[in-house]
Structure formats: C-alpha cells, structure tokens
C-alpha positions as CSV (number, residue, x, y, z in Angstrom):
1,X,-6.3,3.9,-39.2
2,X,-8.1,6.1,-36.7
3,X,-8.9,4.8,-33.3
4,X,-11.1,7.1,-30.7
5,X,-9.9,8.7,-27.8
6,X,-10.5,6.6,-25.2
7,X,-9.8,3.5,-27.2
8,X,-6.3,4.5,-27.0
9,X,-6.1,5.3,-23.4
10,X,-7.4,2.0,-22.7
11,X,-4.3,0.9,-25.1
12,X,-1.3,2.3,-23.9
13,X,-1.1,4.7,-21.1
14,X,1.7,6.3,-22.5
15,X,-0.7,7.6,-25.7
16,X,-3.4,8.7,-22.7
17,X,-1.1,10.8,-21.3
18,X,-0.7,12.8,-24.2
19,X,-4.5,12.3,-25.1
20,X,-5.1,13.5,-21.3
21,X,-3.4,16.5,-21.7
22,X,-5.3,17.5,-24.9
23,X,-8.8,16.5,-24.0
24,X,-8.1,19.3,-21.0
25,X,-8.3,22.4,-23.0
26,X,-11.3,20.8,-24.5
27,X,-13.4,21.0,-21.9
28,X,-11.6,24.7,-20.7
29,X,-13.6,26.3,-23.1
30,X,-17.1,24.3,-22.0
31,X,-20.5,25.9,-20.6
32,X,-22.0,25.7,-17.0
33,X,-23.7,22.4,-18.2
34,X,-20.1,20.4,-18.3
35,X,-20.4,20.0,-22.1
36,X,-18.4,21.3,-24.7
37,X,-19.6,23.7,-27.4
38,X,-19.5,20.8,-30.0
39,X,-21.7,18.4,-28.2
40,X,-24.2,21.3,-26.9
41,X,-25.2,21.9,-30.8
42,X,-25.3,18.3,-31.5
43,X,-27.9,18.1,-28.8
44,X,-29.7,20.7,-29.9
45,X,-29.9,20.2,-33.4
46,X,-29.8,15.9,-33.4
47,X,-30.9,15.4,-29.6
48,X,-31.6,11.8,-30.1
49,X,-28.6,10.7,-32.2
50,X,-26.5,8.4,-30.2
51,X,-22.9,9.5,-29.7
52,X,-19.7,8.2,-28.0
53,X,-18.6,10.5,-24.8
54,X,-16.0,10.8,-22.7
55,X,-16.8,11.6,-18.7
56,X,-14.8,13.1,-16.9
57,X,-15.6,13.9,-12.9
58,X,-15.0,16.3,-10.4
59,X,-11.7,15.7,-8.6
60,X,-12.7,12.9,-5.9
61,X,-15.9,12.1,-7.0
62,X,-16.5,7.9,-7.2
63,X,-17.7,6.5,-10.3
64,X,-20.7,5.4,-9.2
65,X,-23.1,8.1,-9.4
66,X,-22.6,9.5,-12.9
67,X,-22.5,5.5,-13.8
68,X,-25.8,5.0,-12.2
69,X,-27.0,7.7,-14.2
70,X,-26.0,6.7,-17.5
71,X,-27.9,3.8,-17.0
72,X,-31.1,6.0,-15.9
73,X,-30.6,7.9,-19.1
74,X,-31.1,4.9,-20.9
75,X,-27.1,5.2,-22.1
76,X,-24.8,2.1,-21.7
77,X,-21.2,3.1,-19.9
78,X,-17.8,1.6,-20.9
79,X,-15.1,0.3,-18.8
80,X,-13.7,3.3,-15.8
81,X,-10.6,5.2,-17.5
82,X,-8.5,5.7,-14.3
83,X,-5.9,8.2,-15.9
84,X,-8.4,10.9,-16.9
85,X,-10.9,10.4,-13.5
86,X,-13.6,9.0,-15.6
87,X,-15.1,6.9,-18.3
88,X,-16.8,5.8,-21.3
89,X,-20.4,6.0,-22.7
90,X,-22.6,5.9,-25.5
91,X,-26.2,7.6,-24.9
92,X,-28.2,10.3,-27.4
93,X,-26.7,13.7,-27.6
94,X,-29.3,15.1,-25.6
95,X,-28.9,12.7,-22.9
96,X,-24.8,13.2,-22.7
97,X,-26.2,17.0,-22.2
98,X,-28.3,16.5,-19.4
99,X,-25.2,14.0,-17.9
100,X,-22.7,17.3,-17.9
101,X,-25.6,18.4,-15.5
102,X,-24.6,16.0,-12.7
103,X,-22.7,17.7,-9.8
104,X,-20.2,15.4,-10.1
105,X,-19.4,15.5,-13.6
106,X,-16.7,17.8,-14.6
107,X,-16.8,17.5,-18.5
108,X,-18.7,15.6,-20.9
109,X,-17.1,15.9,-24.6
110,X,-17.1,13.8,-27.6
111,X,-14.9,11.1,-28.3
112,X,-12.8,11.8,-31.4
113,X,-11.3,9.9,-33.8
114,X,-7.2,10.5,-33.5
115,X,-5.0,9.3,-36.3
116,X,-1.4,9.3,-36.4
117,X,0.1,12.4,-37.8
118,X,1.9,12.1,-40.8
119,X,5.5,11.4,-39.5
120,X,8.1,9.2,-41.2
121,X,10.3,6.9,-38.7
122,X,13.0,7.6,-41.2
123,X,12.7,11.6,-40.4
124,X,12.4,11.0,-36.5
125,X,15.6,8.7,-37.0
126,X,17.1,11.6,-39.2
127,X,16.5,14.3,-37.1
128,X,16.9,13.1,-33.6
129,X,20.2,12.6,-32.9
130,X,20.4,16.5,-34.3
131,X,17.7,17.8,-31.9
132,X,20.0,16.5,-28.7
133,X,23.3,17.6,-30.1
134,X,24.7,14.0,-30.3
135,X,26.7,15.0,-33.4
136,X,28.5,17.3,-31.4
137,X,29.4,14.6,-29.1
138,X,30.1,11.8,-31.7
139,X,32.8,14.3,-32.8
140,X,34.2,15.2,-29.7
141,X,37.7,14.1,-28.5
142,X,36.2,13.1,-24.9
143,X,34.8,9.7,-25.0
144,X,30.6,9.5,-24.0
145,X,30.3,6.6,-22.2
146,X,26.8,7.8,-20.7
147,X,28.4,6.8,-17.2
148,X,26.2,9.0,-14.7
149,X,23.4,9.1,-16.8
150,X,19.8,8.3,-15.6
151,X,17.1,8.0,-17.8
152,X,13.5,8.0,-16.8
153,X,10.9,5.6,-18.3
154,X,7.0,6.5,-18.3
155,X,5.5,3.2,-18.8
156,X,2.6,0.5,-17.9
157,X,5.6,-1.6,-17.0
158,X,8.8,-2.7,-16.6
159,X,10.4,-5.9,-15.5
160,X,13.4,-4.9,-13.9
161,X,15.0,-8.5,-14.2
162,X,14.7,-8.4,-18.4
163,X,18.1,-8.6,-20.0
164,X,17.8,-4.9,-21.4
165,X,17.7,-3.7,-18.0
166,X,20.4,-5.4,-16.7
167,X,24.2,-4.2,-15.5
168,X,27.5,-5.7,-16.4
169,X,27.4,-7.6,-13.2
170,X,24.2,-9.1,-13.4
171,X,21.6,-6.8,-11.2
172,X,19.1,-4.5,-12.6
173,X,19.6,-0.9,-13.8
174,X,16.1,0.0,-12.9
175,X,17.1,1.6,-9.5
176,X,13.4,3.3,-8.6
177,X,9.8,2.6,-9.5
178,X,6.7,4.7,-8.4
179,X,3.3,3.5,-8.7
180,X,0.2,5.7,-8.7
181,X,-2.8,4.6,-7.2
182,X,-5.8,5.4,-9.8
183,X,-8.7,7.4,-8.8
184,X,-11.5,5.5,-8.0
C-alpha cells in the first residue's frame, strides 16, 4: 500500500525522520526558484494540473506568509509538518512554481508516493542478531546480563510508568527524556 510523504510524517515521527533526511537531497539539487527539477517540467509542460507539494521554509521563517500565499494562489494548504519546517499543499503545478519563489520558501517538491521496501520480518529476524554479533555472545562463557547498558528510544512517546519500562524494584528505567520544541 503506498502512502505519500507527508502522510507518513504526519503518522509516525519516527518514519519522518527517515523521510526528512531523504526529501533533503531532493531539494539539494533544486533551481533558484526553490523547486525541484521534477516539478519545474511539470509546470511547464501541465501548468495547470493540480499536484500535492511539500513546503519546506527557510530556517526561522513562520508559517504564515507562504500559508497566506497558498491561499492567494488559489491552492488549499494542509495541516503545518513541524519536523521538516513546513507543510502541506495542493495547488496547479504552475502555482507550486511561483510558491518556491517566496523568500521564505526554501524548497517546494512533490509529494511522492513511498511504499515499503520489499523486506521480510522473517529475514530482519534472521539476520539481526548476526549484524550485532550476539551469536558471539550467546556462545561466550561470560554471562550477558546487559547490566550497564543504556539504550536510547526515538519516539512520539513514552510512558515511563508502563510495565515494560519498569525495574525490578518498581521505578522506571526511563532515566532521561528531551523534548524538542517544533518550529513554528
């Protein structure tokens, strides 16, 4: 099942991460305009066909303006994607052109479909415990009781008090959490 872009970093954080990291070398290879190669010859050979974009702004711009100009452009904007410094819209191609235009737009691209790639849980499972040298442990004569071992989680969220997170004696294992405060 293919889901777009910024479906999924609406989703799960996690997945934008990863999504985030890709979309940059998208727009690294983009003209003056803000808009990458692939939307430029949409807009130039279907200016009027309406397409889903990504926006992404210039570091500390607010949403507002490239919002407000969306709307002028006769486009309709989505919901703010905080991890990527931007947002959602669906306008014609030509429009989504003359959007990368605004100062304080950094990129404009299209939103892609992304589909899962064609991995097997059973060879993830297979191969894993290979990949961090656990069977060398497993044989070892020295027991590995993962005492001294922190592990750090990436994630939307985590309850602290849940029972997978507690210690023998009751109180949490979650000894840190760090929040980051979203662009606005």
């Amino acid at each position: 099942m293919e889901v777009s872009i910024r479906k999924r970093i609406r989703w799960r954080v996690p997945a934008a991460l990863a999504v985030a990291a890709l979309a940059v070398p998208a727009s690294a290879g983009a003209h003056s305009t803000g808009a990458d190669d692939e939307l430029l010859q949409l807009a130039a050979a279907k200016p009027t066909k309406k397409v889903d974009v990504i926006v992404q702004l210039e570091a500390g711009k607010e949403l507002r303006g490239p919002l407000r100009r969306v709307e002028r452009l006769g486009g309709d904007a989505d919901d703010p994607l905080p991890i990527i410094g931007g947002f959602g819209a669906r306008l014609s191609a030509g429009q989504a052109k003359k959007l990368a235009e605004d100062s304080d737009v950094s990129a404009v691209t299209l939103d892609a479909p992304v589909a899962p790639q064609d991995v097997r849980a059973s060879d993830i499972a297979t191969a894993y415990p290979f990949a961090v040298n656990a069977p060398q442990t497993w044989n070892s004569s020295l027991p590995a009781t993962g005492k001294g071992v922190g592990v750090a989680v990436i994630d939307t969220g985590i309850a602290g008090g849940l029972t997978d997170f507690k210690a023998d004696d009751g109180s949490s294992r979650v000894i840190a959490s760090a929040q980051v405060q979203a662009p606005s």
